[in-house]
C-alpha positions as CSV (number, residue, x, y, z in Angstrom):
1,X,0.0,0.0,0.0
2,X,1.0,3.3,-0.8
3,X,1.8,5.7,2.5
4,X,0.1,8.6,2.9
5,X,1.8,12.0,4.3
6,X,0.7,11.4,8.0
7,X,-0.4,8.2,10.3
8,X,-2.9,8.7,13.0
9,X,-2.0,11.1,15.5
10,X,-3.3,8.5,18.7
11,X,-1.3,5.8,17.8
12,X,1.7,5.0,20.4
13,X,4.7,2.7,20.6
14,X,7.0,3.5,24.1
15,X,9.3,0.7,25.5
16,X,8.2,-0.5,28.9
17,X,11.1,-2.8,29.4
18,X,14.1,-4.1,28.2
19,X,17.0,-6.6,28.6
20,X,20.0,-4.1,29.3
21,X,23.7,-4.8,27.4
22,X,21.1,-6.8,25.0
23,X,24.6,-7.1,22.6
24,X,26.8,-8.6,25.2
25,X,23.8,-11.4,26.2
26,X,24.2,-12.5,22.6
27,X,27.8,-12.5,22.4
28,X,28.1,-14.8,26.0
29,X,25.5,-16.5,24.3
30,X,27.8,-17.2,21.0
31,X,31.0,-17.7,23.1
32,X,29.7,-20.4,25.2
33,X,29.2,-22.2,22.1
34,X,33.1,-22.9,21.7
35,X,34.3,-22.1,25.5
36,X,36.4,-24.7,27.0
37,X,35.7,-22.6,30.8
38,X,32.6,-21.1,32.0
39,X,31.2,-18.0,29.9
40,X,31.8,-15.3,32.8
41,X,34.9,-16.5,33.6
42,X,37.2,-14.6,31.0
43,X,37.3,-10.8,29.3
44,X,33.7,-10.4,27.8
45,X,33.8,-6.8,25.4
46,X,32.0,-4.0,25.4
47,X,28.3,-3.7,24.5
48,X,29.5,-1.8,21.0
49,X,32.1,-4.7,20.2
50,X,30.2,-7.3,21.9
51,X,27.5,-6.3,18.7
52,X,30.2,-5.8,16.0
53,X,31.0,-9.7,16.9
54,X,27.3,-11.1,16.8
55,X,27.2,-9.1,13.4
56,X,30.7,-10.7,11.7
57,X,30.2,-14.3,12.9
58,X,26.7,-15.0,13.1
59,X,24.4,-12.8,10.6
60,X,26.4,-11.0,7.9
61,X,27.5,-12.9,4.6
62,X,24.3,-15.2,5.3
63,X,25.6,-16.9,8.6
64,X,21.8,-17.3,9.5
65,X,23.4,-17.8,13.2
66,X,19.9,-16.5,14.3
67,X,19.8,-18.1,17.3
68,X,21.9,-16.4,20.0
69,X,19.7,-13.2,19.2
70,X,16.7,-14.8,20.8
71,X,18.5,-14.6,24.2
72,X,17.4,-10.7,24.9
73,X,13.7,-9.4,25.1
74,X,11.7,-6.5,24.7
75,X,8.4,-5.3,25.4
76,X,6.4,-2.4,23.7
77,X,3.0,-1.0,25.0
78,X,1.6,-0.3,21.6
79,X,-2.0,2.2,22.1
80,X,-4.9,3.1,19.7
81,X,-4.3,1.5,16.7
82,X,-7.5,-0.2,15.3
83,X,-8.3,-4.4,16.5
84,X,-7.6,-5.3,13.1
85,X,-4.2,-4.7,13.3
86,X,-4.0,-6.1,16.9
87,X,-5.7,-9.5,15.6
88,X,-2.7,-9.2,12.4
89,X,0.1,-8.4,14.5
90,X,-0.4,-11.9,16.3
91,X,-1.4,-13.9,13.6
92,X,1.8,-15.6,13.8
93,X,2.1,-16.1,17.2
94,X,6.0,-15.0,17.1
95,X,5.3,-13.1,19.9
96,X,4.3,-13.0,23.6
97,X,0.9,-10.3,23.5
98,X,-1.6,-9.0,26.0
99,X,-4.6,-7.3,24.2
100,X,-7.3,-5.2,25.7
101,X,-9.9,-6.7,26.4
102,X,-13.4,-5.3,25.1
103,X,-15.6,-7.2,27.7
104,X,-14.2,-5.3,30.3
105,X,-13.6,-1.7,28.2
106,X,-16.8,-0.7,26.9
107,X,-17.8,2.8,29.0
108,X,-15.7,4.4,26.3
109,X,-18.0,3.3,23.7
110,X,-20.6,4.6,25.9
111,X,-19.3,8.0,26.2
112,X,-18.7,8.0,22.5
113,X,-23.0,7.4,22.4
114,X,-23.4,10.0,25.0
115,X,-21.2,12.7,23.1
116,X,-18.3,12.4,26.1
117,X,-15.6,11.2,23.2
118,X,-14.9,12.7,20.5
119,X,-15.7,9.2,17.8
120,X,-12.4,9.6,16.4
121,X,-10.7,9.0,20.2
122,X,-12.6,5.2,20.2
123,X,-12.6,4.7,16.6
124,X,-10.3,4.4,13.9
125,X,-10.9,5.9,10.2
126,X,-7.7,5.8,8.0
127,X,-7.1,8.9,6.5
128,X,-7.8,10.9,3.3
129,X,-6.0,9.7,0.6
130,X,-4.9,7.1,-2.0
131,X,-4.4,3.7,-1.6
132,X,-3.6,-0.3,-3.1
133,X,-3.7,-3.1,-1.9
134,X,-1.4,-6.2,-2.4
135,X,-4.2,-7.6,-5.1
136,X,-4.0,-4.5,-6.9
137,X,-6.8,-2.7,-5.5
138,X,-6.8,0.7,-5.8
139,X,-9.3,3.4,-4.4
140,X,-9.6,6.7,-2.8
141,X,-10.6,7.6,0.8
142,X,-12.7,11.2,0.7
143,X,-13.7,13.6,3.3
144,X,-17.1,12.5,2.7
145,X,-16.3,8.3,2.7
146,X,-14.9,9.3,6.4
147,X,-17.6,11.4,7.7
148,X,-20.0,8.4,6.4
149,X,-17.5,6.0,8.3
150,X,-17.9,8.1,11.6
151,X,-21.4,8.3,11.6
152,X,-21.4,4.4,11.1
153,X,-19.2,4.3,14.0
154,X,-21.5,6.6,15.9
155,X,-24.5,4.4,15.1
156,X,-22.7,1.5,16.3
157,X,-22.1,3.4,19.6
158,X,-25.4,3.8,20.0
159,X,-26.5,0.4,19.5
160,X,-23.9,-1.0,21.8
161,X,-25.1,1.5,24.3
162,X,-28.9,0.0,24.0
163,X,-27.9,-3.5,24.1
164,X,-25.9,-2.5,27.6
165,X,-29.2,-0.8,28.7
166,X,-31.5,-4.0,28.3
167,X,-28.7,-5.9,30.3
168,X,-26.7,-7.2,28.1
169,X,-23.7,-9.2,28.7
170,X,-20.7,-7.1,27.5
171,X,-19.1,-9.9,25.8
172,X,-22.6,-10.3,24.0
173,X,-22.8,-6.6,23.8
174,X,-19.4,-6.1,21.9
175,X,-20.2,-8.3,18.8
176,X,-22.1,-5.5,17.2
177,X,-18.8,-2.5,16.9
178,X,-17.1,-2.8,14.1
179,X,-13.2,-3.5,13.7
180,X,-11.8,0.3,13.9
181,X,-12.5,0.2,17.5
182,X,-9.3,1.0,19.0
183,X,-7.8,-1.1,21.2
184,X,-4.1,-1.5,22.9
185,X,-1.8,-4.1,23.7
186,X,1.7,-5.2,25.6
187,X,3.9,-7.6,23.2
188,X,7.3,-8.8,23.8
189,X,9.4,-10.1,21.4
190,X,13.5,-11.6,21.7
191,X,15.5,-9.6,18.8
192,X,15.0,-12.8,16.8
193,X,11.1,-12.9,16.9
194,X,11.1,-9.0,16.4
195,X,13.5,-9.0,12.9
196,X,10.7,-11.6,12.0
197,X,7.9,-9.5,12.8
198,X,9.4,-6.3,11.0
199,X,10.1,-9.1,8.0
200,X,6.5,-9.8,8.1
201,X,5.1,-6.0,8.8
202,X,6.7,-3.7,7.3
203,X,7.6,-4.8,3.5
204,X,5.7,-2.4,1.1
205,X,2.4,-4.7,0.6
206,X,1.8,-4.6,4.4
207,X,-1.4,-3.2,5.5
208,X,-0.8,0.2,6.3
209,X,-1.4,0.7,9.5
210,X,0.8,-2.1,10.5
211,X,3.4,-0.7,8.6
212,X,2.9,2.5,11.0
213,X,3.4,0.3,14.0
214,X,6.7,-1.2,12.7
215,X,8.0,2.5,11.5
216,X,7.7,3.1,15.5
217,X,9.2,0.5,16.4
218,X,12.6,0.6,14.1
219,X,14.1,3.6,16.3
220,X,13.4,1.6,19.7
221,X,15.2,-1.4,18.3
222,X,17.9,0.9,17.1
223,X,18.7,2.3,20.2
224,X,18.3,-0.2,21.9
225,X,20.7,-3.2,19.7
226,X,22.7,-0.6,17.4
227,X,24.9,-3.0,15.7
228,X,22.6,-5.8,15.3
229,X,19.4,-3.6,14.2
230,X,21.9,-1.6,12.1
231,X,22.3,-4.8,10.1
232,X,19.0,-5.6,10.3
233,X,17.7,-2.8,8.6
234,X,20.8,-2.3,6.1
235,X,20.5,-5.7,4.4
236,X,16.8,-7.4,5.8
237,X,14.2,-4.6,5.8
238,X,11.8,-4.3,3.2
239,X,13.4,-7.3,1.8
240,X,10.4,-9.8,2.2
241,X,12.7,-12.6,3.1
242,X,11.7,-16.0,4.9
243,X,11.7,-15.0,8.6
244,X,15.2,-15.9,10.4
């Protein structure tokens, strides 16, 4: 799909937690593997060379030494992008995922009926512009295809808020809104699992909005494994290759 100028001004991606010297992990992890002595026993480098090592013997030149990577973790609070990209992003089940619940979330919905939220704040609509899609679809989103998407959303709203009124079960309830509803989750990945999600997510065909989510997260993993993500993204992303 084609980008357009801007993404969605709610959507979030902040690290909650991390393995710290993520680089040196993976390099004990490697030099175990031909250690006569215990790992912790000798000079272990620093976190920069520790990386430039994992990089030289295990991934560049098509080592596919993928495994020590999956020794550090990370987790990402991810907020307000629409359920179907929280139902996509876990298809694969490469990750470790805690979604939001909307049995237990619904009184937004019911201050979207009641005119307390703004319908944009509890419901996705992609933006104005042009897109495709990976069969070749094309088609243009309008001002006037959104505000007829909103008021959908709005009517939805207000049939959720009925069914809670005659005493419905919420988990009945919630089968009526639609799949922009947005919703947030907690996902942790080791830097193995997370190259293969960006392999999967963010190649040009991707739904958009997942590609948004990835875009987010490229700087985190950056930061946080420069020499390894480095590689990643200089000779892996956008790629479409099998998943390491």
């Amino acid at each position: 799909m084609e980008a357009v100028p801007v993404g969605d001004p709610l959507f979030r991606v902040d690290v909650i937690a991390s393995t710290p010297n993520p680089q040196q992990a993976c390099w004990l992890a490697m030099h175990n593997d031909y250690s006569e002595g215990y790992v912790l026993d000798g000079a272990i480098p620093s976190e920069e060379r520790a990386g430039e090592y994992i990089v030289r013997h295990c991934l560049a030149g098509g080592r596919g030494h993928f495994g020590v990577i999956e020794h550090p973790q990370i987790t990402f609070a991810i907020g307000n992008f629409p359920h179907s990209v929280a139902m996509q992003a876990r298809t694969h089940r490469i990750a470790s995922f805690d979604v939001q619940s909307q049995r237990y979330t619904g009184k937004r919905v019911l201050a979207v009926a009641d005119g307390l939220l703004p319908i944009d704040d509890v419901f996705y609509s992609r933006p104005v512009g042009h897109y495709h899609d990976r069969q070749g679809k094309r088609y243009d989103v309008t001002d006037s295809d959104r505000e007829e998407d909103l008021a959908f959303y709005m009517k939805a709203a207000k049939q959720y808020q009925r069914r809670i009124n005659q005493g419905w079960a919420e988990e009945h309830a919630r089968d009526i809104l639609p799949q922009s509803i947005r919703q947030n989750f907690i996902v942790s990945f080791n830097a193995r699992s997370l190259c293969h999600f960006l392999d999967l997510r963010h190649k040009p065909d991707a739904q958009i909005e997942i590609q948004w989510l990835t875009h987010q997260m490229i700087p985190a993993f950056l930061d946080w494994m420069p020499s390894v993500a480095k590689w990643y993204v200089e000779n892996r992303l956008n790629k479409g290759r099998l998943a390491p």
